[in-house]
N, C-alpha and C positions, 0 to 999 in steps of 0.2 A: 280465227275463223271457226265458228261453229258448225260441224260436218254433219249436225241434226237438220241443217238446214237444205240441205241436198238430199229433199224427196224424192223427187224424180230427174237428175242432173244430164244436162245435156254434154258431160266429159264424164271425165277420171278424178277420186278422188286419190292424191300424192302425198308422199311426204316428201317434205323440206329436208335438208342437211340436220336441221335442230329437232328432226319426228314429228312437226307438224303437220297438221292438214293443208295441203293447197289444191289449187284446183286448176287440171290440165282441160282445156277446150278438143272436144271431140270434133275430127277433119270438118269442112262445110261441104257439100250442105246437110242439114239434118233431113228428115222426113218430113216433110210438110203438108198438112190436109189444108188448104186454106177453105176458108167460110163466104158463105156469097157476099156478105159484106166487105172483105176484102180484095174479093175481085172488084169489086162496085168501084173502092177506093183508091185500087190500081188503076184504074180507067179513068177516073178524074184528075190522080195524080200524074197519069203519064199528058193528058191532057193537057194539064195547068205546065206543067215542064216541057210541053212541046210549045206553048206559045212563050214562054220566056227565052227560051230560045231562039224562037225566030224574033223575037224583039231586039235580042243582040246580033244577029244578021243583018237584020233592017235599020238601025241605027243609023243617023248622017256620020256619026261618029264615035262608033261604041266607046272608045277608050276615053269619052268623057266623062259616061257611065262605071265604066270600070273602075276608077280611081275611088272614090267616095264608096259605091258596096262590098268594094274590098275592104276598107277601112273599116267601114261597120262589122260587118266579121271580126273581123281584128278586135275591135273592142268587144263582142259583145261574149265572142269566143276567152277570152285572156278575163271580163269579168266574172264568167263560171270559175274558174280557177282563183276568184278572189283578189282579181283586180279593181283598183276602184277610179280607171279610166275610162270618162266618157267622148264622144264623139267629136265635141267642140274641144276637149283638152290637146285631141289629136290632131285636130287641122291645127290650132294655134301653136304647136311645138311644131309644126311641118312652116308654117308661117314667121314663128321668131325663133326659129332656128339658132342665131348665132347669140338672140339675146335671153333666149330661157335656159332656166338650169335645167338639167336634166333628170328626168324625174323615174323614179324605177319604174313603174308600172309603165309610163310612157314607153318606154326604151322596149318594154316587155311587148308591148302591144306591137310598134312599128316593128321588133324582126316578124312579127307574125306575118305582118303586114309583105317585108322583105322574106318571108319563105313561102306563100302561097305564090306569088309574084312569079319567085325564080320554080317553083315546082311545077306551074303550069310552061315554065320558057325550058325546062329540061325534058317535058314530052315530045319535044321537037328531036331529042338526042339519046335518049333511053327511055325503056319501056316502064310501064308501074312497074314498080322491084321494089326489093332491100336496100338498094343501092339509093335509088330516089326517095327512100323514106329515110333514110338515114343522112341526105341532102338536107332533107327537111329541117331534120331534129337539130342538127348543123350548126341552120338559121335561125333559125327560134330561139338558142341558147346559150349564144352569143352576148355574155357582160352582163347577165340578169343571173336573178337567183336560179341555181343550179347548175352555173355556166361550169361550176368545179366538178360536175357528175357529167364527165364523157362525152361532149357535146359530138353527135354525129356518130356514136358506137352504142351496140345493146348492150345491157348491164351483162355484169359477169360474176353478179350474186341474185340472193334472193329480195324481193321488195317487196312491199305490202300495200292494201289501199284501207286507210285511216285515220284518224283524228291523230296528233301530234301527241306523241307518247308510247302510243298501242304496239303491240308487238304483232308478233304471229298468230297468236292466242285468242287476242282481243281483237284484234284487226277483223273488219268487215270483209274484206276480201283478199285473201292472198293467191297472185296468181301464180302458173307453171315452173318448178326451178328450170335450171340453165339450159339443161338438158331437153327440157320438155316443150321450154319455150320456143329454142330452135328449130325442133321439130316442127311447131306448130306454127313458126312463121314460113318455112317452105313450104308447107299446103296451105297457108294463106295468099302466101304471093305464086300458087301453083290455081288456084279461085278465081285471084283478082284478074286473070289474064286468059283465062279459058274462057271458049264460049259457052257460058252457063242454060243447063236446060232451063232453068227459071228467068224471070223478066226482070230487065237490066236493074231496077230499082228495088228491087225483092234483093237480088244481088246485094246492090250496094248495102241493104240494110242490115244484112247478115254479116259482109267483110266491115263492117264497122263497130258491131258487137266481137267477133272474131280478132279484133284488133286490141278494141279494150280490155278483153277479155286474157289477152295474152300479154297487153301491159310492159312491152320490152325493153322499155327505158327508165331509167332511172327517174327521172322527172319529163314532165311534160307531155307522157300520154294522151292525158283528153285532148290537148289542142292539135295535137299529131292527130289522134281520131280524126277529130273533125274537120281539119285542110282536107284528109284525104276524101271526105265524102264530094267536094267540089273538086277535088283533081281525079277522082273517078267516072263521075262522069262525066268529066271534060272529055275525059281518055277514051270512054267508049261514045263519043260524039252524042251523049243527048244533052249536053250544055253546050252553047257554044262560044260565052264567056262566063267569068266570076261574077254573075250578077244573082246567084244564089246564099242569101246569107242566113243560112239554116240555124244558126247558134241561139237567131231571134226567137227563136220558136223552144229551140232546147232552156235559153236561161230563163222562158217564160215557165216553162214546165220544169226545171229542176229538178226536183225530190221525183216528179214521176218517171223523168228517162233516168234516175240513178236505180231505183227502182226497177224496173222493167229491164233493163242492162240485168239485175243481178238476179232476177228470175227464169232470163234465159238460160241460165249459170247450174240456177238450184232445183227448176222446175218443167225446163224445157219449154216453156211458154213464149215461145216466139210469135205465134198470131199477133198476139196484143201489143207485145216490140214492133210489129210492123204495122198494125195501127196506126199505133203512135208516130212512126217513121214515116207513114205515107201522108197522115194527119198534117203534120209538121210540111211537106213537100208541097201540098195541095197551097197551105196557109200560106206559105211564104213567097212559092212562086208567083200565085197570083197576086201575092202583093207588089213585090220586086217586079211583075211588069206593067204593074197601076204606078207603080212611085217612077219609072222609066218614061209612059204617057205623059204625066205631070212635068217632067223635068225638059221631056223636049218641048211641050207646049210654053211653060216658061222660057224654055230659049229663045223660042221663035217669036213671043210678045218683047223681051228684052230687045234681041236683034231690031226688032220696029222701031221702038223705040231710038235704038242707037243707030240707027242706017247713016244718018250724018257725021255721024261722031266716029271715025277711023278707029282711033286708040283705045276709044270705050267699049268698042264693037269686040276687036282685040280681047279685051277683058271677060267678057262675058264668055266663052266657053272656058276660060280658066276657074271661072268663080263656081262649073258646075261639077269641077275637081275636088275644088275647097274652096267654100263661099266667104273664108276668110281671107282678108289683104290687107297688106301696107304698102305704103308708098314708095319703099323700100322694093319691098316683093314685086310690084308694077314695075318698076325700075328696070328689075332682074328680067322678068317675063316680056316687057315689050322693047328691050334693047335701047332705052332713050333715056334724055337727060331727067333730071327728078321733076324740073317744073312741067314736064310733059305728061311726065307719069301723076304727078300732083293733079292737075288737069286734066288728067284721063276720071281717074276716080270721085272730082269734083261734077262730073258731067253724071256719073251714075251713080252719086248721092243726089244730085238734082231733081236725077228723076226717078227718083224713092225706091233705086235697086238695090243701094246701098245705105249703110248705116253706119254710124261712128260709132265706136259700145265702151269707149277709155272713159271721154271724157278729158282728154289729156290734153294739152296745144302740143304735145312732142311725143314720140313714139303710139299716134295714132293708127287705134285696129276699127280694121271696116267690116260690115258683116251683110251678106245679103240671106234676111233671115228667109224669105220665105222658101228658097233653096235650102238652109237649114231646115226648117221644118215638113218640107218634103223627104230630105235625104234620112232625119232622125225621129220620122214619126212614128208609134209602134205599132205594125200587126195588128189589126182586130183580132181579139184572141179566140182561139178555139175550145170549145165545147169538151175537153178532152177525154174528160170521164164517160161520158158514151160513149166513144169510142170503143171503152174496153169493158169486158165480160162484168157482170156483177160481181161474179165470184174471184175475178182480181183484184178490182175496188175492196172489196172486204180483206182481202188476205193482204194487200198493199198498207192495211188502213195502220 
């Protein structure tokens, strides 16, 4: 890590055990003048998050909802990290279960899948802490690459953030040693739990730079980051389910939130971090409660459709969990014999909700795409470079 690069650093710069540079995060909050345009896009973002919000209150049954934009998360979060699992590989490993082999990235994707799940069921039992972030990291790294680096403990050496090879020297970023880390995770989890003079999404955008920035595991940091931006504010009640899947928005922008994460670091420039953080909230919420609209309307044309058909009726809010099935999986889901379950799913291939996608006469997968292509369509993307100062754009370039 180059310490030319911390003009004006919103920490300390450290040495390592080995004399290196690292860099310890100064307490939050820093001093913040904000610009009238980011009040503007506080006001839209809390906005766009109050009505996603009450879309999962109003729900006939959010946990239909739920199922599918947690997944997407899962993947989209686990493909930052260099996953190369998409949304349909994950419903179809949740549907042939017992006939697919298992695939790393998959395995990788569903604990995500399984830690966001159980981190929003343990607010019910413990506050945001160390404790529940260390639940987390748990879950997440459970049988997948890294599972041998401490699953559920903070490291008890120094780590780096780099391309495979790079040391301390080389490394882009090296964060806090042992000593400094700990410190810095009891005035983070001393943040996340206070009531902040700042508004709650300014908050969160600061304990998630604050987070990365202090990097306390050995692996799987970013996707730690990013559960905890939806289990935050589950916790402080402006979400009121998982139906924010914010990762859409960070893997669209990549190079710029890695970016602006490490300008917080070396220049104090957090405006333009929360730009882009509130940018990102605006986008995505108001998508997530357009693609929630679409899904119930499709139910309720499906349900017309099927009002006679009991079993197929049955089918249809399962299909808006995972639009993929087998005959098998019908079997499991509606308790009945196979030619019933066969005949459940022949009545909504009939009437064009379903789809065959094998091609097989044996081990047929059904797919109702147009729920697919609601649940995995992308974000209209944002404009993100106006968002931030000119004079970022350039020093970013």
């Amino acid at each position: 890590m180059d310490s030319k690069d911390f003009i004006s650093p919103s920490g300390s710069l450290v040495r390592t055990a080995k004399g290196n540079h690292a860099f310890s995060p100064a307490p939050l909050p820093p001093n913040l003048q904000f610009d009238p345009d980011i009040v503007m896009l506080l006001s839209q973002a809390d906005t766009a998050l109050a009505e996603l919000s009450a879309t999962g209150r109003y729900l006939p049954n959010p946990h239909l909802l739920i199922a599918p934009y947690v997944r997407r998360e899962a993947v989209l979060s686990s493909r930052i990290e260099g996953t190369q699992t998409n949304l349909s590989d994950l419903f179809l490993d949740e549907v042939e279960e017992d006939a697919r082999e298992k695939d790393a990235d998959v395995v990788e994707v569903r604990n995500y899948v399984h830690a966001l799940e159980h981190g929003i069921a343990l607010l019910n039992d413990l506050p945001l802490s160390l404790r529940l972030v260390r639940h987390l990291h748990h879950d997440l790294m459970q049988g997948v690459r890294g599972a041998n680096k401490t699953p559920g403990e903070f490291r008890t050496g120094q780590n780096i953030v780099g391309a495979k090879g790079q040391d301390e020297i080389t490394a882009s970023y090296v964060p806090p040693p042992v000593e400094e880390m700990n410190a810095a995770l009891a005035t983070w989890e001393q943040y996340i739990n206070e009531d902040a003079s700042s508004p709650t999404l300014i908050q969160c955008a600061l304990q998630h730079v604050q987070f990365e920035s202090i990097h306390p595991f050995w692996d799987g940091n970013g996707r730690i980051g990013r559960l905890l931006i939806t289990i935050f504010l589950i916790n402080k009640g402006r979400l009121s389910q998982p139906l924010l899947y914010l990762s859409a928005f960070i893997e669209e922008h990549r190079q710029d939130y890695y970016d602006l994460l490490q300008r917080t670091r070396t220049r104090s420039e957090w405006n333009n971090w929360i730009r882009f953080f509130l940018t990102g909230i605006i986008e995505i919420a108001s998508d997530s409660a357009q693609q929630a609209s679409a899904l119930i309307q499709l139910r309720e044309d499906y349900r017309e459709k099927m009002k006679h058909k009991a079993k197929a009726l049955m089918l249809i809010d399962y299909l808006l969990t995972n639009p993929y099935v087998t005959v098998a999986r019908a079997r499991k889901i509606l308790d009945v014999s196979q030619p019933t379950a066969q005949s459940a799913i022949t009545a909504l291939a009939d009437a064009g909700i379903l789809a065959e996608q094998t091609g097989r006469s044996w081990g047929r997968v059904y797919v109702a795409k147009p729920i697919l292509d609601i649940i995995d369509a992308k974000p209209k993307p944002a404009n993100v470079s106006e968002q931030l100062t000119p004079k970022a754009q350039t020093n970013s370039a």
